[in-house]
Every structure is written in structure tokens, then in C-alpha cells.
DOFI-81230 format. One record per residue (C-alpha): x negated, y, z. Coordinates in nm, 2 decimals, always signed. Last residue first. Layout:
N
@c1=X | c2=Y | c3=Z
...
// end
This chain:
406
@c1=-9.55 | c2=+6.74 | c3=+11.42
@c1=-9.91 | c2=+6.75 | c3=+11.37
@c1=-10.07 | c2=+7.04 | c3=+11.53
@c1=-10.34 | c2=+6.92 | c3=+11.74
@c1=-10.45 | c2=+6.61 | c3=+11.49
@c1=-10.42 | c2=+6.88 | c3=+11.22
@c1=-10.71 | c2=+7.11 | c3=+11.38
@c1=-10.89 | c2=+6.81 | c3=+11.48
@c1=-10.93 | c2=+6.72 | c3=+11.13
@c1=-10.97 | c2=+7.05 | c3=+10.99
@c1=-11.24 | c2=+7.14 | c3=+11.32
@c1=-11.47 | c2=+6.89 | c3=+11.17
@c1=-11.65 | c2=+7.03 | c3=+10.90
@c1=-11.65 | c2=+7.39 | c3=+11.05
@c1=-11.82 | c2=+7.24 | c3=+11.36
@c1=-12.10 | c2=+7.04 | c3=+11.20
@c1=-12.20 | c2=+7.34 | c3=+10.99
@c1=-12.21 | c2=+7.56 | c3=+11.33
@c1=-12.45 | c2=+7.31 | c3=+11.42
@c1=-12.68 | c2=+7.38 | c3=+11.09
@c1=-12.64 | c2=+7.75 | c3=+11.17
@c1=-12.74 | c2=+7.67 | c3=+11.54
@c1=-13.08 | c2=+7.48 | c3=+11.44
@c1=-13.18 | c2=+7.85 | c3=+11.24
@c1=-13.17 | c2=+8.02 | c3=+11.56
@c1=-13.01 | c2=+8.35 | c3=+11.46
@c1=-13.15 | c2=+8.70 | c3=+11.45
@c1=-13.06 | c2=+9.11 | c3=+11.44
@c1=-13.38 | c2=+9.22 | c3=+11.66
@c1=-13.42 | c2=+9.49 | c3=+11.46
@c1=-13.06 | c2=+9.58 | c3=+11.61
@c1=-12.73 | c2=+9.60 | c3=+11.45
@c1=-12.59 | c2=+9.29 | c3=+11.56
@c1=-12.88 | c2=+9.09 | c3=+11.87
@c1=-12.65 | c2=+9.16 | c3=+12.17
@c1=-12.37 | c2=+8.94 | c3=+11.94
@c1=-12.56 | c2=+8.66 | c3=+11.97
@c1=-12.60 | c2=+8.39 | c3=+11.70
@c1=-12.44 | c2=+8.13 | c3=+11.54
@c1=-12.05 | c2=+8.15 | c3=+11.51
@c1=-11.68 | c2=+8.05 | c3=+11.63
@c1=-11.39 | c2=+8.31 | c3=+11.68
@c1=-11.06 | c2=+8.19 | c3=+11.67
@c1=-10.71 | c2=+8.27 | c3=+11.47
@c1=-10.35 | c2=+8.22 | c3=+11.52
@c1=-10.21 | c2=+8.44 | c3=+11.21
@c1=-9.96 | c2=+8.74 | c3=+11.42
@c1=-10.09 | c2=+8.99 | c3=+11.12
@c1=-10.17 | c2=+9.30 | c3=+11.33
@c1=-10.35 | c2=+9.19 | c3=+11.65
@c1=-10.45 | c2=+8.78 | c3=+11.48
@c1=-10.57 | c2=+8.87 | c3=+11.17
@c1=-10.60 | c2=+9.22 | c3=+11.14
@c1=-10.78 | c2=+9.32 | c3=+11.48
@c1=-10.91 | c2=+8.93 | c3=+11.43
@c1=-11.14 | c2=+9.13 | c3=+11.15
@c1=-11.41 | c2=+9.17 | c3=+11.41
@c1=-11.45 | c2=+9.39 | c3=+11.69
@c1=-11.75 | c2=+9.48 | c3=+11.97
@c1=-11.77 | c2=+9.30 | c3=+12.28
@c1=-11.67 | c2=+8.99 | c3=+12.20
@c1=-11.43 | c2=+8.70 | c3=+12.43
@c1=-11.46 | c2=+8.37 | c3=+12.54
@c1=-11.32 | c2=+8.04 | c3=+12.58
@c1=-11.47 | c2=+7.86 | c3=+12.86
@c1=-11.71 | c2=+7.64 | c3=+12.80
@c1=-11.80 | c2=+7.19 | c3=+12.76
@c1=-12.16 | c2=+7.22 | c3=+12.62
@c1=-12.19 | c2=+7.15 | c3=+12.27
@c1=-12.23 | c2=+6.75 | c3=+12.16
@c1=-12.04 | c2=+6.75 | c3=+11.82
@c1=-11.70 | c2=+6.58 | c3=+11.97
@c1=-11.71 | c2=+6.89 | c3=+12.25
@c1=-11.70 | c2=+7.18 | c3=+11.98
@c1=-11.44 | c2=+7.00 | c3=+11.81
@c1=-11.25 | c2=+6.98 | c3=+12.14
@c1=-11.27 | c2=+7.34 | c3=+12.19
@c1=-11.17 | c2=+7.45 | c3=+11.85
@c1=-10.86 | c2=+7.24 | c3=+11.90
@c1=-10.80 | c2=+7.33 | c3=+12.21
@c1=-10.78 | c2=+7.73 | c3=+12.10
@c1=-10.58 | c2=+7.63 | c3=+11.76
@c1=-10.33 | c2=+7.44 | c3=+11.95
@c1=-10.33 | c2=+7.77 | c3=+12.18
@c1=-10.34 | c2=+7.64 | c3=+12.55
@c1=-10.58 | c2=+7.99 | c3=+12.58
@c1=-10.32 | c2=+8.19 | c3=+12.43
@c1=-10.47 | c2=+8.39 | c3=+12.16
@c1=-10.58 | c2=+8.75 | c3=+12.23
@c1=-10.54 | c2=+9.06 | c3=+12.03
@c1=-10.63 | c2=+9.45 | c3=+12.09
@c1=-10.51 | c2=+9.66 | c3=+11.77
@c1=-10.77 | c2=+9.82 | c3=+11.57
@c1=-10.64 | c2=+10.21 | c3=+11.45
@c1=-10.79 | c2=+10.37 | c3=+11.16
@c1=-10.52 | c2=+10.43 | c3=+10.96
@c1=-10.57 | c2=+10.28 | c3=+10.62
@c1=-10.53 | c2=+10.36 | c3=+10.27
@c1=-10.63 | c2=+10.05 | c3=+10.05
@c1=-10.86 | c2=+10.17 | c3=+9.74
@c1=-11.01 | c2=+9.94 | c3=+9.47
@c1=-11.28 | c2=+10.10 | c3=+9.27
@c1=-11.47 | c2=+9.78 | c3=+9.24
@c1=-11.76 | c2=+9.92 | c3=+9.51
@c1=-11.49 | c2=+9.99 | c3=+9.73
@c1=-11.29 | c2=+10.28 | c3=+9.71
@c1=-11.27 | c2=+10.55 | c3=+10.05
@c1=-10.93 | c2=+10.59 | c3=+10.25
@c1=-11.01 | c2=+10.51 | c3=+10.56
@c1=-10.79 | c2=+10.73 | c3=+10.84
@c1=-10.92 | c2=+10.90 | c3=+11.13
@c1=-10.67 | c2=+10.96 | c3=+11.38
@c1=-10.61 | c2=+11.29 | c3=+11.52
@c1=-10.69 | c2=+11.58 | c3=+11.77
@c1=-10.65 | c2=+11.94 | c3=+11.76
@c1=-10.79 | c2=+12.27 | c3=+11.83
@c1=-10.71 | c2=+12.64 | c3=+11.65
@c1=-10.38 | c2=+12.57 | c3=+11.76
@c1=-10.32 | c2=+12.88 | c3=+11.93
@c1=-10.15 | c2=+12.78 | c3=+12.20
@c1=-10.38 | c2=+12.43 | c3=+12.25
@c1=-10.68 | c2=+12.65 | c3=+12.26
@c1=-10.59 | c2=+12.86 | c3=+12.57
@c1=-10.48 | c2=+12.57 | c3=+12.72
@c1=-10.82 | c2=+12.38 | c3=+12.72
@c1=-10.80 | c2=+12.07 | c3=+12.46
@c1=-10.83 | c2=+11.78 | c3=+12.74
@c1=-10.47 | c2=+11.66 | c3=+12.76
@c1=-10.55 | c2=+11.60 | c3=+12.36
@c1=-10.80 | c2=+11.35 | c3=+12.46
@c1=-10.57 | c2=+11.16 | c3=+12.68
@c1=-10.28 | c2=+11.21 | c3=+12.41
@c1=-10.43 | c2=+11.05 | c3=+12.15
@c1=-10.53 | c2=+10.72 | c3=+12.37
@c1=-10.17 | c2=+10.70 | c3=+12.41
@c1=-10.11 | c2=+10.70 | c3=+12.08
@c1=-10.31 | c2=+10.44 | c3=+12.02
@c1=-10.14 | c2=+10.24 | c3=+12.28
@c1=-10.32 | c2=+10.08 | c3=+12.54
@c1=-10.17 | c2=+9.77 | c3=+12.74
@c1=-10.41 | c2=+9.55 | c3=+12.65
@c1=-10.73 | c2=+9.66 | c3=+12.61
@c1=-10.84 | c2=+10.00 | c3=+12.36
@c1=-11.18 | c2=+10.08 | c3=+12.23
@c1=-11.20 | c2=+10.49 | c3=+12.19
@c1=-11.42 | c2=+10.56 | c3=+11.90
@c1=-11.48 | c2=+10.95 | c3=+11.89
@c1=-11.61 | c2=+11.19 | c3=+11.65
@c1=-11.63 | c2=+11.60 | c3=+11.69
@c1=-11.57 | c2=+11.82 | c3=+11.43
@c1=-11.68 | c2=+12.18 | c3=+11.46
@c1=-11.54 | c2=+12.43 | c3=+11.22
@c1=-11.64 | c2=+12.81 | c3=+11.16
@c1=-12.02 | c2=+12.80 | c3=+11.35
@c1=-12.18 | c2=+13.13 | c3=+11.40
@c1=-12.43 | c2=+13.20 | c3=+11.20
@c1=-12.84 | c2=+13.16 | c3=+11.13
@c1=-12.79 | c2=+12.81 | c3=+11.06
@c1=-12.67 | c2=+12.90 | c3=+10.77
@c1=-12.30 | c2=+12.93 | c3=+10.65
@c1=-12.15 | c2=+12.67 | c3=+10.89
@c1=-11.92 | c2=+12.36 | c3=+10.94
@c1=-12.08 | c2=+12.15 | c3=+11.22
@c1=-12.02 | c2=+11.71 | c3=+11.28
@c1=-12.04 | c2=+11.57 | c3=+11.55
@c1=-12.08 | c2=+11.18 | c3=+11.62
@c1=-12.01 | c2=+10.91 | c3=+11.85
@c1=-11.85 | c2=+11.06 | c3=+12.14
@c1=-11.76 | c2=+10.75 | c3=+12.33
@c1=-11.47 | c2=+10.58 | c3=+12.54
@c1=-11.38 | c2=+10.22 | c3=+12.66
@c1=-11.12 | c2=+10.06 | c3=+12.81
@c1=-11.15 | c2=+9.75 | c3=+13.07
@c1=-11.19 | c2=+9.42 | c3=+13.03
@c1=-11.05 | c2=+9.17 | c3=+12.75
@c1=-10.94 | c2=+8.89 | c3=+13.00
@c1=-10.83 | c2=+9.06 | c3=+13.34
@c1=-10.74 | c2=+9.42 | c3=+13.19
@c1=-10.80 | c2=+9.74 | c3=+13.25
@c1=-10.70 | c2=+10.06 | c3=+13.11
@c1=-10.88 | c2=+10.41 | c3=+13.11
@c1=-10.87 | c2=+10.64 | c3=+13.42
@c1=-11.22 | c2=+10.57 | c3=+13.53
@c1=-11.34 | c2=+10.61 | c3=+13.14
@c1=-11.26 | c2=+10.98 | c3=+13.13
@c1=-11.59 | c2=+11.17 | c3=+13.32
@c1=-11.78 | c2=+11.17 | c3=+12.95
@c1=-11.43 | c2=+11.25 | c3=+12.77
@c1=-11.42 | c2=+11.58 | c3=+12.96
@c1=-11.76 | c2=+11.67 | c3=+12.92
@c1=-11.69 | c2=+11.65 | c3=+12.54
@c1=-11.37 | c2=+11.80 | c3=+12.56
@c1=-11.48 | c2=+12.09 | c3=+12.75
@c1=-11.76 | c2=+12.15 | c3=+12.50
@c1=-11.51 | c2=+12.14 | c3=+12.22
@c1=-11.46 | c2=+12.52 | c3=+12.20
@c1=-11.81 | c2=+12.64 | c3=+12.23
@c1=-11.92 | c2=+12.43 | c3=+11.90
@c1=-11.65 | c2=+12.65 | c3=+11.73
@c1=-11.82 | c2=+12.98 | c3=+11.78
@c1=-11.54 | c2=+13.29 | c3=+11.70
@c1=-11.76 | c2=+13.54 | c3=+11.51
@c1=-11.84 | c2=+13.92 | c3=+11.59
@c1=-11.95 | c2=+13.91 | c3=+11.92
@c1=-12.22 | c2=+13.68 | c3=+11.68
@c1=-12.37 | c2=+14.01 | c3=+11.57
@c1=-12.71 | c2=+13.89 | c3=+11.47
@c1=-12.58 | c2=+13.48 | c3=+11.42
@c1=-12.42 | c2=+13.69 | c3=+11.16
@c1=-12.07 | c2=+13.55 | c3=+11.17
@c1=-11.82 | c2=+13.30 | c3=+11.11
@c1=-11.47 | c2=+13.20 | c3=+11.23
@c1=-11.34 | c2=+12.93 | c3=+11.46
@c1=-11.19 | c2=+12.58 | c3=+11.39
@c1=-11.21 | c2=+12.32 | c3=+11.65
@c1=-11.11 | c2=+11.95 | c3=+11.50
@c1=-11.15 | c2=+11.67 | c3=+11.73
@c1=-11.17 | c2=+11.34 | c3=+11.59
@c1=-11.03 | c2=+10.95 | c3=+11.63
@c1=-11.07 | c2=+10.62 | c3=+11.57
@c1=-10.88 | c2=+10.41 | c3=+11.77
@c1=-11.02 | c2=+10.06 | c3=+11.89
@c1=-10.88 | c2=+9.72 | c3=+12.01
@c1=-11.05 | c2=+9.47 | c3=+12.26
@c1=-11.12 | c2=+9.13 | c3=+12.17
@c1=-10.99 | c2=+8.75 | c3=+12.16
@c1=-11.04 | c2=+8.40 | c3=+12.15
@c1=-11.38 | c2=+8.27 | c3=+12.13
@c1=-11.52 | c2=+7.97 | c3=+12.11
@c1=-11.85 | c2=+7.91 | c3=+12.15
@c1=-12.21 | c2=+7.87 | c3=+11.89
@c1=-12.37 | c2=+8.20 | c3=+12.06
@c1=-12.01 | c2=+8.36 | c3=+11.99
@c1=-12.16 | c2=+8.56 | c3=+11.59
@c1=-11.92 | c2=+8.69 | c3=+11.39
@c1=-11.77 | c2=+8.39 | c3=+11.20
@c1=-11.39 | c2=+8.42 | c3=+11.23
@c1=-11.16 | c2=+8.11 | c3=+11.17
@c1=-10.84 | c2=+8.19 | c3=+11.07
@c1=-10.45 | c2=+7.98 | c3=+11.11
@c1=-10.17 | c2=+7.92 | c3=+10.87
@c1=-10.36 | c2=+8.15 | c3=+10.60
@c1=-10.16 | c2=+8.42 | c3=+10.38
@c1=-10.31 | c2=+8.49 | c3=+10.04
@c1=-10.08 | c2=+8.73 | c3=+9.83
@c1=-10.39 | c2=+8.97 | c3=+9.69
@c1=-10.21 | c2=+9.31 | c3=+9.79
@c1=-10.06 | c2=+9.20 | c3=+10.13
@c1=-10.28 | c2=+8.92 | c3=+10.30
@c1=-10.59 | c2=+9.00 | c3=+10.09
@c1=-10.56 | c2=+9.35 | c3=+10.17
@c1=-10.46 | c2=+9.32 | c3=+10.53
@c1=-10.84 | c2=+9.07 | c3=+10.53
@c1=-11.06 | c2=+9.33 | c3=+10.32
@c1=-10.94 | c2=+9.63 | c3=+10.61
@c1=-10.96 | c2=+9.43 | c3=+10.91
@c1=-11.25 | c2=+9.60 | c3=+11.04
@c1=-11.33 | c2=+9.91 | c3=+10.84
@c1=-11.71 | c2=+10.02 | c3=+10.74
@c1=-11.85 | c2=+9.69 | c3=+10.89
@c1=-11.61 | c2=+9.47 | c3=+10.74
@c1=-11.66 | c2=+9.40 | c3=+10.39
@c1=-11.56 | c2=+9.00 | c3=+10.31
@c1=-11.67 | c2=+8.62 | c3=+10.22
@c1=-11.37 | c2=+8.46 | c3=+10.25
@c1=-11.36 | c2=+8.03 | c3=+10.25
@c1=-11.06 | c2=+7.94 | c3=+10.20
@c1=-10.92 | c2=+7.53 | c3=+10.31
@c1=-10.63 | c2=+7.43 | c3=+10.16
@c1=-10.51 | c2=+7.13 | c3=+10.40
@c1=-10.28 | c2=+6.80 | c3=+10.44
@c1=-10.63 | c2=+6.62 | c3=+10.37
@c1=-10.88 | c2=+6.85 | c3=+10.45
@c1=-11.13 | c2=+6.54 | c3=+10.66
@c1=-11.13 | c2=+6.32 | c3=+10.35
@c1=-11.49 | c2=+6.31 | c3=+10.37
@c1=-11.59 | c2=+6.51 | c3=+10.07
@c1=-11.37 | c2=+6.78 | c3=+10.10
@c1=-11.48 | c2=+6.82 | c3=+10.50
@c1=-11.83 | c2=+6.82 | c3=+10.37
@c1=-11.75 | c2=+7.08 | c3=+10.11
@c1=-11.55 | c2=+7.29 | c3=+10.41
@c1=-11.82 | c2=+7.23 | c3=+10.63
@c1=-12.13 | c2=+7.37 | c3=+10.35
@c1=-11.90 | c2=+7.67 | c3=+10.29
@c1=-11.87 | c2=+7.76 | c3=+10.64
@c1=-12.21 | c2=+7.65 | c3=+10.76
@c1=-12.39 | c2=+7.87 | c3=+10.50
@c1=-12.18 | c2=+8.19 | c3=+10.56
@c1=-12.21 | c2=+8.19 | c3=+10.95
@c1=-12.55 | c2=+8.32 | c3=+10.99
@c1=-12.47 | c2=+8.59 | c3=+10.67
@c1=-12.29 | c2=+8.81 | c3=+10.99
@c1=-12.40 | c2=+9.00 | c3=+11.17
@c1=-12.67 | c2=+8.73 | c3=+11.31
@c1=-12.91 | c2=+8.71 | c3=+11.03
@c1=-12.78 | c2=+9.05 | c3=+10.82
@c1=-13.07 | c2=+9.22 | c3=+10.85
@c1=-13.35 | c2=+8.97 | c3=+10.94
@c1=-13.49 | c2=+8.77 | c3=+11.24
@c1=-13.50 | c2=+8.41 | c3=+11.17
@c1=-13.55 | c2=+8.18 | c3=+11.49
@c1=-13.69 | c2=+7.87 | c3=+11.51
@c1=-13.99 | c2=+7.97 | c3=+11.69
@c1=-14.06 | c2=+8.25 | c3=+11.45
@c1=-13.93 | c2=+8.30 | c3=+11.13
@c1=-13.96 | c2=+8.65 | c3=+10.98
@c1=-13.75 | c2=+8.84 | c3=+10.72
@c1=-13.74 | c2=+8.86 | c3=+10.34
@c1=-13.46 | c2=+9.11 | c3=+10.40
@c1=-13.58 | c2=+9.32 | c3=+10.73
@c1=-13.96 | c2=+9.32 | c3=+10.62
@c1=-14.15 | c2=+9.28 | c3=+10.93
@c1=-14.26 | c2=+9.49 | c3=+11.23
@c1=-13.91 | c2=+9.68 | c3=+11.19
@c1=-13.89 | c2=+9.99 | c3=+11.35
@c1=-14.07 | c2=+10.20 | c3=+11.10
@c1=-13.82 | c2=+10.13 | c3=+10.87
@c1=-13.56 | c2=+10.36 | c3=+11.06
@c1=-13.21 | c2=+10.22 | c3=+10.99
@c1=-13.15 | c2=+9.92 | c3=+10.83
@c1=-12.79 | c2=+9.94 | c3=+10.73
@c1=-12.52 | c2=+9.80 | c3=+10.85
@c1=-12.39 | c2=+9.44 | c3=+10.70
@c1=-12.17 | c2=+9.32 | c3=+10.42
@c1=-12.12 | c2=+8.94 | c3=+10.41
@c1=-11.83 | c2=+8.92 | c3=+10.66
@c1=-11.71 | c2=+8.55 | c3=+10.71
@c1=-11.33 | c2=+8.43 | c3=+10.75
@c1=-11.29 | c2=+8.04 | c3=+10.73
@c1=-10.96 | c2=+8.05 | c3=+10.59
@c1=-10.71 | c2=+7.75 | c3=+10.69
@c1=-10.38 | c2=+7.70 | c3=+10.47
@c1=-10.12 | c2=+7.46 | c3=+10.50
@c1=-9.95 | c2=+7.24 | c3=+10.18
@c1=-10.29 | c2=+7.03 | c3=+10.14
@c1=-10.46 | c2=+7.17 | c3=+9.82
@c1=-10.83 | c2=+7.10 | c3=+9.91
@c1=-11.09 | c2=+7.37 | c3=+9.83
@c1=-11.09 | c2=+7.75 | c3=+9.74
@c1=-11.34 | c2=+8.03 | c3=+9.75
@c1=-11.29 | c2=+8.39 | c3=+9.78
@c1=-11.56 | c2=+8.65 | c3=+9.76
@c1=-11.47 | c2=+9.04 | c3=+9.81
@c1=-11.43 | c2=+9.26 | c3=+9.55
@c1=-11.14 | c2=+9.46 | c3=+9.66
@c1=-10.96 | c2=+9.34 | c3=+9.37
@c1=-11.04 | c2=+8.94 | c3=+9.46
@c1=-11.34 | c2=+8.79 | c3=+9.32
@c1=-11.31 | c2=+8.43 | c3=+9.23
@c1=-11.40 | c2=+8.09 | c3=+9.35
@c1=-11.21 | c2=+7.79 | c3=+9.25
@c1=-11.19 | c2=+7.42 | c3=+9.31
@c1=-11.50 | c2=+7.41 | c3=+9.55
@c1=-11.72 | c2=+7.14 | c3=+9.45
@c1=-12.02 | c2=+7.18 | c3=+9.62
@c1=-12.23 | c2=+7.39 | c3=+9.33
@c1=-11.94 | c2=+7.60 | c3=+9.28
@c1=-11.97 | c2=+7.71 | c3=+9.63
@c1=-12.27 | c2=+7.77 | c3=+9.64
@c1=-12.28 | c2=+7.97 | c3=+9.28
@c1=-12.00 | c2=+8.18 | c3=+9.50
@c1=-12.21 | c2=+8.26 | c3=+9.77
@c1=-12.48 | c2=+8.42 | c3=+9.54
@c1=-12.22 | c2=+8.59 | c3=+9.34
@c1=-12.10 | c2=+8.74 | c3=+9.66
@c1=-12.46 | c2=+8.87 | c3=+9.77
@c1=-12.45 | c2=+9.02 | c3=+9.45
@c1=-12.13 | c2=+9.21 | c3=+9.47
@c1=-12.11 | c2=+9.28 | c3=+9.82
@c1=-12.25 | c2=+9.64 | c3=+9.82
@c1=-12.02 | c2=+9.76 | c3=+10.14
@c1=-12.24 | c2=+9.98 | c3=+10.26
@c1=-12.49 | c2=+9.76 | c3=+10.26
@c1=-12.56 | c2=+9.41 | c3=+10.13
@c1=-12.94 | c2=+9.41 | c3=+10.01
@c1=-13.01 | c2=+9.03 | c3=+9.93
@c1=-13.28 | c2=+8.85 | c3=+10.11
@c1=-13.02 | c2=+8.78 | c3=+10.38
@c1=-12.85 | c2=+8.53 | c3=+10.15
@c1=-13.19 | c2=+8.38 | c3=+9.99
@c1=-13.24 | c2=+8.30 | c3=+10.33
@c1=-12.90 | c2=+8.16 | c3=+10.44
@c1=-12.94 | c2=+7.95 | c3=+10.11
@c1=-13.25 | c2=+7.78 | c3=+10.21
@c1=-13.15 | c2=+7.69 | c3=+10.59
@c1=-12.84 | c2=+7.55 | c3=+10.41
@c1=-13.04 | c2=+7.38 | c3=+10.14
@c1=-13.30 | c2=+7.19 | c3=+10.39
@c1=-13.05 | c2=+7.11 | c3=+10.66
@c1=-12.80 | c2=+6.95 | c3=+10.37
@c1=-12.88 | c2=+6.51 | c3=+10.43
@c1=-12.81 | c2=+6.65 | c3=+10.79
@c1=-12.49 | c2=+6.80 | c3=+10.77
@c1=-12.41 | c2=+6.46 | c3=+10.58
@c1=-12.56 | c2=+6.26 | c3=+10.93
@c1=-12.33 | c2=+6.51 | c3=+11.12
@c1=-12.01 | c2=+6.46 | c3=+10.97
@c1=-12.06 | c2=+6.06 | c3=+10.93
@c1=-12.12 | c2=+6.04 | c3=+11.29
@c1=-11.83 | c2=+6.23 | c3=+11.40
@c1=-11.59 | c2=+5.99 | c3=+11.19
@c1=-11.25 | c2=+6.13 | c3=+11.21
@c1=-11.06 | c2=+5.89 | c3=+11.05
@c1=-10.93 | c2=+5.95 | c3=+10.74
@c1=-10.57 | c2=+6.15 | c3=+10.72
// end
């Protein structure tokens, strides 16, 4: 292993400031919603070969995958490159892909969740390559969809592609700290079904709106009774969506579908989370069976065609804070000048519901950007963070192998 020379880490992170600001912008320039990746991934992949990697390629699901080093362990730097969708352009005071730059900062779609991390990741492994810092390592970067499904693009690289890491690195935005850990989520509907009539002679018709309203207040007075924990906090739940089956909107609704995302701490079960909402199905309607509950499932292609049937459930995970992978993460963070922290947590949920709740791979959180910031027109990321985070993904190999040598 070379020595780990800091100094020469951060003065070649330096010599690159220019062309990682540069290819973070050309990055968020390009459209990647609903789960578009493709040219966004050929941009990152002409990056990549420009630096050296030994192979990039997209995998069936059409995410990006690049490859450097060919140590016998495996570390993937794990970076979603789909993002949400605009929204309302009337809320955004400048264009959302060419973006704005303003003391430092770039606001754009994609800034913070999560293109902020791309650039650093493939710029640390080629720095890494080139310093003899990923010797005894194969380093991957991934360049994945997430927002529709969490976890989805990483279970399918694990158990269709083949391509199991020793230990992840997720991107989504920590405001440059470690992180190790998240709560879970269940998605999950409520089905009424009724039956139609004139909106004239509705005594006619069965109204299917009328049945969930019990639920729905039901689930609004819930939370109190939800899980807690010390680390990950307590459990969450919210009606995110409904959804009405009807001839007209002058008749009485046949099928009312109601959305719910339920986000789960430890010692939650998805099932369990079922069974709350089900307890909340009036009597009446649980003899019939004309109202039910179940998990949502995500079945839809990507843009390649590829399909990967998936329940909708997000486990809860959380890696030891003595973790080799935790220190080491904490001492790289410390060897490039960041304030000494805590290990944290997110809010929201990133691919470590795959990685690390249903896969077992250690894995971390480190990124530029804040997390309040995701989905917002305020989506941003201080442009002297995602050179940092460059600094970071360089060196962690080094002190990740120094931690777990044998």
C-alpha cells in the first residue's frame, strides 16, 4: 500500500477544481427524470473513460457502472443520477437545468439529490488509481435510478448483474458528514370498492370516498402509537395520495384508492404496519370485504425494458457506530480538515434500505449538500463541498484498508 499522502490527494483534487465544477454542470444540464438515465449515464461514462477507469458499461437495468483497480475486495461508490421532476415552472426564478450560481452555490434539479456527489466519486476513485491509494481494491463507481424505488437498481445489480461490494458508499446528500443509517418505509393502499350511480339518485350507488374517511382520520391521530427509537427516531405516517374510480363526475364513486407511505424504525415490521391500518377498516366494511389494505409492489420496466418485481417494503438499517467502515469514514473526514462529528442519520431513504437493511453490505453515507434542499426549487450544493467530497472519496480506500487489514 503507498503511503497515505494527504497533501498529494488534495493538491491533485486541486489541479481538477475547474473540470469537476464543469462536469457537475453539464450533469445537471441533462433532463434525468423518471428514470431517463440514459444520457446523463453516457455523460458520466465519457468521464470516466477520460480518467482511466478500466471499464464502464451499462448494466440491464440501464444504470452506469464503472470499474477501476483490481485488488481482490470490492468498494462501490453508490450515486443516484435520476432525480424528481420539476414540478410547477412557475416556481423556479431560473432555469432548473442550466441553473444559477450564486455565492458559491449552484441551485438546479438534480444539484443536491443527487448529481452533487457524481463528480467527486469518479474524480476520487481516478485520483485514488493514480496514487496507489486502491491497491488491494476494485473500486465501482454506480450511477443508478432511485427516486421511483429505493434499492431497486442496487438488489438488481447484486442478484441479476452478479456484482457484490465488500462495503458501499452512498452519495445522497449529509452536508459533507458521515452518516450511518435511516429509517425504513412500507408502501401501502387502501382499496374501498362501492358501486355507481347517477350522482341524481345517488341512494342508488354505494360511495367509495365515504368508506375510507375513517381511515383517513384514523391514520391522521396514529403517529402517537408508532415506534420509537433512540438513533433513527420515531415512526412516521402519511396519506400521500388518492386516487377515485368513477363514470363522470356527476356519479357516485365505484373504487376509491387511498396512498400511504408509512416510514418504519427499528422494531417495525411491515406487517405490522399492515395491521395498524387494517385495525382502522370500520367493522362493517371488514365483513364484507369491500375494504382492504396491501402493499404496493413495483413492477414497471425501466427505460431498457428491464423489469425486477419488487415489494415495496424499505427495511430500517444502521451500522454499528465502532463499524471499521464507520471509523474509517470518520477519520478520513478528519485527515482532510472537516470538523470532528457525530455520525448521523437522513430523514428520507436512500439505497442503504438494499445495501446495508436487506443485503447485510457495511455501507455509509457521505455527500455535498443538504438533504432539506432534495425536491425543492431550492435543490443546491455549494460548489467548494463537491470538490471536498472529491478529497474524501480519494482517500477513504486507504484508510478504509488501514481499518480492516487483518
Amino acid at each position: 500500500m503507498a503511503a497515505i499522502d494527504v497533501a498529494a490527494v488534495q493538491a491533485a483534487t486541486a489541479s481538477h477544481q475547474d473540470d469537476i465544477i464543469t462536469f457537475l454542470r453539464e450533469l445537471v444540464a441533462i433532463p434525468s427524470m423518471d428514470s431517463q438515465i440514459r444520457e446523463v449515464g453516457l455523460r458520466a461514462q465519457t468521464e470516466m473513460k477520460k480518467l482511466g477507469f478500466d471499464q464502464v458499461w451499462f448494466d440491464s437495468m440501464g444504470n452506469t457502472v464503472g470499474r477501476i483497480g483490481n485488488g481482490p475486495r470490492k468498494l462501490l461508490y453508490d450515486s443516484h443520477i435520476d432525480t424528481v421532476g420539476i414540478g410547477d415552472p412557475a416556481e423556479w426564478a431560473w432555469d432548473p437545468f442550466i441553473g444559477k450560481l450564486e455565492n458559491g452555490r449552484l441551485y438546479a434539479r438534480g444539484a443536491c439529490d443527487e448529481k452533487g456527489s457524481t463528480p467527486g466519486m469518479i474524480y476520487g476513485l481516478a485520483i485514488a488509481h493514480r496514487l496507489g491509494l486502491l491497491e488491494g481494491w476494485t473500486a465501482y463507481y454506480f450511477g443508478n435510478m432511485e427516486e421511483w424505488c429505493d434499492g431497486i437498481a442496487c438488489h438488481a445489480l447484486v442478484e441479476h448483474e452478479g456484482l457484490r461490494p465488500d462495503f458501499v458508499v452512498i452519495g445522497e446528500p449529509t452536508n459533507m458528514q458521515i452518516y450511518r443509517g435511516h429509517k425504513g418505509r412500507v408502501e401501502m393502499k387502501v382499496v374501498a370498492k362501492g358501486k355507481s350511480a347517477h350522482a341524481a339518485s345517488n341512494h342508488l350507488g354505494d360511495n367509495a370516498i365515504y368508506k375510507v374517511l375513517p381511515i383517513i382520520d384514523g391514520i391522521s391521530k396514529l403517529e402517537p402509537q408508532l415506534g420509537d427509537h433512540p438513533f433513527l427516531g420515531h415512526g412516521k405516517i402519511t396519506v400521500t395520495d388518492i386516487h377515485v374510480e368513477t363514470p363522470s363526475i356527476n356519479a357516485v364513486p365505484n373504487q376509491c384508492t387511498v396512498y400511504i407511505d408509512r416510514r418504519l424504525t427499528f422494531g417495525e415490521s411491515a406487517e405490522a404496519a399492515l395491521d395498524q391500518v387494517r385495525a382502522l377498516i370500520p367493522p362493517e366494511h371488514r365483513q364484507k370485504g369491500d375494504v382492504w389494505v396491501e402493499m404496493l409492489r413495483y413492477e414497471e420496466p425501466s427505460y431498457t425494458g428491464f423489469v425486477f418485481p419488487v415489494d415495496k417494503y424499505f427495511p430500517a438499517w444502521a451500522l454499528e457506530e465502532s463499524h471499521p467502515l464507520v471509523q474509517a469514514g470518520l477519520e478520513t473526514a478528519q485527515r482532510i480538515g472537516l470538523p470532528a462529528h457525530t455520525p448521523g442519520k437522513w430523514n428520507f431513504s436512500t439505497n442503504g434500505i438494499y445495501w446495508m437493511g436487506k443485503a447485510g453490505i457495511p455501507s455509509i453515507g457521505f455527500g455535498p449538500g443538504e438533504e432539506e434542499t432534495a425536491h425543492t426549487v431550492q435543490d443546491s450544493v455549494l460548489l467548494a463541498d463537491v470538490v471536498k467530497a472529491t478529497e474524501f472519496y480519494a482517500l477513504l480506500p486507504a484508510i478504509l484498508a488501514a481499518h480492516t487489514r487483518p
